[in-house]
Backbone as a ProteinNet text record, in pm:
[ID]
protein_1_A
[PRIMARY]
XXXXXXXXXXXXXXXXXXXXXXXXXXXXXXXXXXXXXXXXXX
[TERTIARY]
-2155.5	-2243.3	-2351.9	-2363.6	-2487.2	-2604.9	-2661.9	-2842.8	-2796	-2718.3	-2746.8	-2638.1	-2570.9	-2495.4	-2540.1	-2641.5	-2705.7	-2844	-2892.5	-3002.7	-2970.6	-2808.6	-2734.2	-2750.2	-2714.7	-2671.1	-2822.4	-2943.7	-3058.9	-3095.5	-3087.1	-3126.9	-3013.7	-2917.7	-2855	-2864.2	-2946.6	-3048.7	-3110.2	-3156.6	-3248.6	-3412.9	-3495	-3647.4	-3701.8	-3663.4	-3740.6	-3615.6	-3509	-3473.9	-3552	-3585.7	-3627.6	-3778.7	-3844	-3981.7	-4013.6	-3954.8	-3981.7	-3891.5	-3832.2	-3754.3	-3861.5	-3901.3	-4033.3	-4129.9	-4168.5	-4303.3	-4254.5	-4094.7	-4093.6	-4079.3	-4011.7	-4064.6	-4186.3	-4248.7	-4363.5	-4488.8	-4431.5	-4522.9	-4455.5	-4321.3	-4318.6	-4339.3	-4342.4	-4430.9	-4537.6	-4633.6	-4800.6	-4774.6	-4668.4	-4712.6	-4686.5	-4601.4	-4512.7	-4643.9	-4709.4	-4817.3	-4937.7	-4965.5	-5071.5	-5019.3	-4961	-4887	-4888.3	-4834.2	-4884.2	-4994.9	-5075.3	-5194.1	-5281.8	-5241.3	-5269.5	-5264.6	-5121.4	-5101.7	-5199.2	-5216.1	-5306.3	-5402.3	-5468	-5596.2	-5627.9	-5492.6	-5506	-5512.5
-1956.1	-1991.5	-2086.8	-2212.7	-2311.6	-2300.6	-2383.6	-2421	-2390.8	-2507.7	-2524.5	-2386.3	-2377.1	-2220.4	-2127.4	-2101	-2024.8	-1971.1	-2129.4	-2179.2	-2171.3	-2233.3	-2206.9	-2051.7	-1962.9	-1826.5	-1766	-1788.7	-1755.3	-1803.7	-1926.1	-1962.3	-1863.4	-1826.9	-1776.1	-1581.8	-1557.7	-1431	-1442.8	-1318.2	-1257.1	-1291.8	-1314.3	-1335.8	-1193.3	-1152.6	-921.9	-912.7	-986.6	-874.3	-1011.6	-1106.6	-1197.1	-1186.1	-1146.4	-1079.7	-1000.6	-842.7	-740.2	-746.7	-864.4	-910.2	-991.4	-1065.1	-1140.2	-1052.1	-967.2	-881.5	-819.5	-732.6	-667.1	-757.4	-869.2	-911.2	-1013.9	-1002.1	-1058.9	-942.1	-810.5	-664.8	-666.3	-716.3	-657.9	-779.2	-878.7	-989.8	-938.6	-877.9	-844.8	-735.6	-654.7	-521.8	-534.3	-636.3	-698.6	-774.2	-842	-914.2	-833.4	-769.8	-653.8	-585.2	-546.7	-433.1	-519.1	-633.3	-754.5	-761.3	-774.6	-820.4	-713.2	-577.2	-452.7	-441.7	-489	-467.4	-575.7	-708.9	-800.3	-721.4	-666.3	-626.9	-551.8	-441.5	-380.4	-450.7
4591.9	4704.7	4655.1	4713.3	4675	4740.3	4726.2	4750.3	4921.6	4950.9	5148.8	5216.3	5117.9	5238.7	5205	5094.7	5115	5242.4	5225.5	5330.1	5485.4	5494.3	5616.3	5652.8	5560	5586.1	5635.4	5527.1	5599.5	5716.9	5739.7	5897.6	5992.5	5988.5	6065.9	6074.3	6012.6	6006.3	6126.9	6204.3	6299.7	6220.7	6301.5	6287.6	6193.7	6271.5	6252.9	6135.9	6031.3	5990.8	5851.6	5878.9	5770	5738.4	5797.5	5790	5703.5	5769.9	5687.4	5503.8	5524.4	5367.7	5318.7	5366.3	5318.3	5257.9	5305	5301.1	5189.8	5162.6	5093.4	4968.1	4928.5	4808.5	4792.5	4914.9	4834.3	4781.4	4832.4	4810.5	4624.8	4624.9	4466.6	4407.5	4417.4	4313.5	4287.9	4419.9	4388.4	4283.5	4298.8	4241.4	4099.6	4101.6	3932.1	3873.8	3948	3872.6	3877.6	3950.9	3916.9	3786.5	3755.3	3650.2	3518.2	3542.3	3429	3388.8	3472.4	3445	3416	3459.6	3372.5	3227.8	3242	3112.7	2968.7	3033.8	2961.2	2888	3021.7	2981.7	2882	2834.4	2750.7	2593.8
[MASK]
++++++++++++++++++++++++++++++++++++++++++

């Protein structure tokens, strides 16, 4: 699967089910870079 059928396949996703996919990895980037950056500190 490439760059545009992949891109194809997301545009052809529902609004409400691409959202709550959004949110959920952009909740674990924060939580991955919080935890990082925990860890720096030490």
């Amino acid at each position: 699967m490439d760059y545009f059928e992949m891109m194809a396949w997301m545009g052809s996703l529902p609004l409400w089910w691409i959202v709550p996919l959004y949110l959920v990895v952009a909740f674990l980037f924060a939580w991955v870079f919080g935890s990082v950056a925990k860890e720096m500190d030490h």
